[in-house]
N, C-alpha and C positions, 0 to 999 in steps of 0.2 A: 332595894335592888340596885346593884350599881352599873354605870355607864359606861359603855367603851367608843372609842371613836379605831375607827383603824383606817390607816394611812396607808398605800400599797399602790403603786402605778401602774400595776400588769394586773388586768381586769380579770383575769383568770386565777391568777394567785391573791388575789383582792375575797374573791368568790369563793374560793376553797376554805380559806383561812375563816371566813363568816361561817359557813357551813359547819365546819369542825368544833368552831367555838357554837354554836347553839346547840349541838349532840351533845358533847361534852360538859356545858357548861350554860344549861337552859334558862338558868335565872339571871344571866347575865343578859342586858338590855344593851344591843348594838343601836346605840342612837344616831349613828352616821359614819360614812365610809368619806375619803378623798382619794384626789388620783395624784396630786400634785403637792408638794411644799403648803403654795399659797392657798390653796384650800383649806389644807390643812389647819394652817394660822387661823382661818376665817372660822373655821370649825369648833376649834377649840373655846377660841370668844363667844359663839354664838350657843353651843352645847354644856360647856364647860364638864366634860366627862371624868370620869372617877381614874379611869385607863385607857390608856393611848397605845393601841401596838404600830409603832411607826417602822417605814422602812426609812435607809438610812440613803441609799440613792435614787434620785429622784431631781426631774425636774424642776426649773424654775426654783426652789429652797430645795435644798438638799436636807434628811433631816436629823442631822447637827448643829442645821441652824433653824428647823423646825423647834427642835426640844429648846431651845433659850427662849422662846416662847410659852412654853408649858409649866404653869405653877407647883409650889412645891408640895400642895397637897393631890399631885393627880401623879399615878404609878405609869412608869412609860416602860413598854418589854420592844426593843430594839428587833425586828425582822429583816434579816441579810443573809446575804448570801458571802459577808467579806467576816470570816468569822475571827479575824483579828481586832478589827472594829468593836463586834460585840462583844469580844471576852473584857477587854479593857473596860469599855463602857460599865460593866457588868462590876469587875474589881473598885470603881471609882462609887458604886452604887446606886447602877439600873434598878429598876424592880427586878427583871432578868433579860434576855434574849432571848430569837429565836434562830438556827442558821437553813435557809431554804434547803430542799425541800423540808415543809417543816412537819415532821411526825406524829402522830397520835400520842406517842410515848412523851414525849418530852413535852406536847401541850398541856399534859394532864399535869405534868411538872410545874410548868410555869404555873397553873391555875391553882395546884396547891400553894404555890410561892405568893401568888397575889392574892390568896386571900388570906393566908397568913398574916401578912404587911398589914393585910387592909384590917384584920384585928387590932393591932399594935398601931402606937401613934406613927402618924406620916413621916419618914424618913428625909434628913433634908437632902434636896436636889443635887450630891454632889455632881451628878455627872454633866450639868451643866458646863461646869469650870471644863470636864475633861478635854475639850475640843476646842478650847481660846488657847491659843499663842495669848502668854501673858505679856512678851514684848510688842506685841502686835497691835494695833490698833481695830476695833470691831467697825466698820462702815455699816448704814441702813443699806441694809437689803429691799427693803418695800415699805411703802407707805399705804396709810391711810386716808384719802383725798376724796372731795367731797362734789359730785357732778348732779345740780339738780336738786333733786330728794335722793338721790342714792350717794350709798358710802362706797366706793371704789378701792381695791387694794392693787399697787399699782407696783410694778418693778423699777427699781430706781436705774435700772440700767435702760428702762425704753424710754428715760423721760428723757426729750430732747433741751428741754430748757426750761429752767425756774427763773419768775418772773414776778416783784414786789406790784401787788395789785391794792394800796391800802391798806386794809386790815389784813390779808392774806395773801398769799403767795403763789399764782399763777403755775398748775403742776402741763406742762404741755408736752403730750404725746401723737402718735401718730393714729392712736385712736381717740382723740379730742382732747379736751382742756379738763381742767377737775381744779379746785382747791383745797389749801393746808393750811391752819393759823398756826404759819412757824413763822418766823419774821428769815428774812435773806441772812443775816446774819448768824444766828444761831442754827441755820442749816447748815451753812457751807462745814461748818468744822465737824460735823456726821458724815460727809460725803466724800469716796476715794478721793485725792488730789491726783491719782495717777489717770482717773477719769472726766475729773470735774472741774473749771477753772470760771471764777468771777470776773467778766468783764465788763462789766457796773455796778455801780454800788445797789442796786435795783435787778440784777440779772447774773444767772450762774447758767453756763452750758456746759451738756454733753459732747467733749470732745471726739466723740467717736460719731456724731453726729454730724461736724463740721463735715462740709463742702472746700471751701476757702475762704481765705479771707482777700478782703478788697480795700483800696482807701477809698474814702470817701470823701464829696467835694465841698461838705460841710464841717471843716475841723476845726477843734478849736486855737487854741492860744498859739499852737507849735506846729501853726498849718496843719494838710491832712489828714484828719483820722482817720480809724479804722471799721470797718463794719464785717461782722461775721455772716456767712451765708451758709446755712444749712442745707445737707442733702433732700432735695427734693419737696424742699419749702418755700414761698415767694417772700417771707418778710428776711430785712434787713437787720440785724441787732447790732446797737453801736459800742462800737468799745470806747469809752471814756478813759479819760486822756491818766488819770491815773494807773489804771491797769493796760494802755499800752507797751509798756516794753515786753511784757512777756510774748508776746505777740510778733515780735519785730522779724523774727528768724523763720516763724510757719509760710 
């Protein structure tokens, strides 16, 4: 009996889409819905389903950059309403689409198409590639950070600052602290530079976090340093004297 997970933000189109596929398509086992991206992600690790009907907009992971998550043995049918999106998707080697509202007629279609597939050996994943700018650089979108006993999946846009704590790396947000065993180093080059800037060898901030910055009355060799102040935070973070100049003009 194979697994489906379906992805869908609008709780009513979410519902309808389940409804349809178990008339239609009763041996198929809906093992779990999301509302979001990051659930999504979370879903698919913890489910690992045979089929995926993902939509393509959607908060928090949009999902184009949901499917670079999804293995190359699991069929993903794209649900949109932007039917430019999915016809491409589809040419590059979706399992298929679907374009909102989605019909009775054309689900039967898809359902013959995915089990089709699903007779025949797995197809590989082109449509992964479809949605990378190959000049482009791919940044983390979200991590996996560790608070406690629980595993946290965390948006790399809310973290306010990464911090070298030992073995792991300090994930601080404005809903608490988590940890990651990446070392400071081998993060920084995953992380936008148009958002993210090192100023110690021990610490990377969110520029869009920043308050101001101040000198400080403890500097070293070249007088003055610098300390960064975050919106609506009370600690200080220093900029070390190497990574001062970028600093000089904020």
């Amino acid at each position: 009996m194979p697994n489906a997970l379906i992805v869908e933000d609008e709780p009513l189109l979410r519902a309808e889409l389940t409804d349809q596929l178990r008339v239609l398509w009763p041996e198929l086992h809906i093992a779990g819905q999301a509302e979001n991206g990051i659930d999504a992600v979370a879903c698919i690790d913890a489910l690992k389903p045979d089929i995926v009907f993902l939509d393509i907009q959607m908060p928090g992971l949009n999902g184009m950059e949901v499917a670079r998550h999804i293995p190359e043995s699991c069929q993903v049918v794209f649900v949109t309403a932007y039917a430019d999106y999915a016809l491409a998707a589809f040419d590059a080697g979706a399992a298929d689409y679907l374009v909102k509202p989605v019909t009775t007629a054309r689900l039967l279609q898809t359902i013959r198409r995915l089990k089709s597939r699903a007779a025949a050996s797995p197809p590989p994943a082109v449509w992964e590639k479809l949605f990378e700018q190959e000049s482009a650089p791919v940044y983390l979108k979200w991590i996996k950070a560790s608070s406690g006993n629980t595993v946290r999946l965390v948006m790399v846009s809310e973290v306010l600052y990464f911090q070298s704590d030992e073995k792991y790396t300090r994930v601080v947000t404005e809903q608490g602290d988590a940890l990651i065993r990446l070392p400071i180093k081998s993060l920084l080059g995953q992380l936008d530079p148009q958002l993210f800037a090192q100023i110690h060898r021990s610490a990377i901030i969110n520029l869009q976090a920043v308050d101001r910055i101040e000198r400080s009355e403890h500097g070293g060799r070249g007088g003055a340093g610098l300390e960064v102040i975050l919106k609506g935070r009370s600690e200080r973070l220093t900029v070390s004297e190497a990574f001062t100049r970028q600093f000089r003009q904020m």
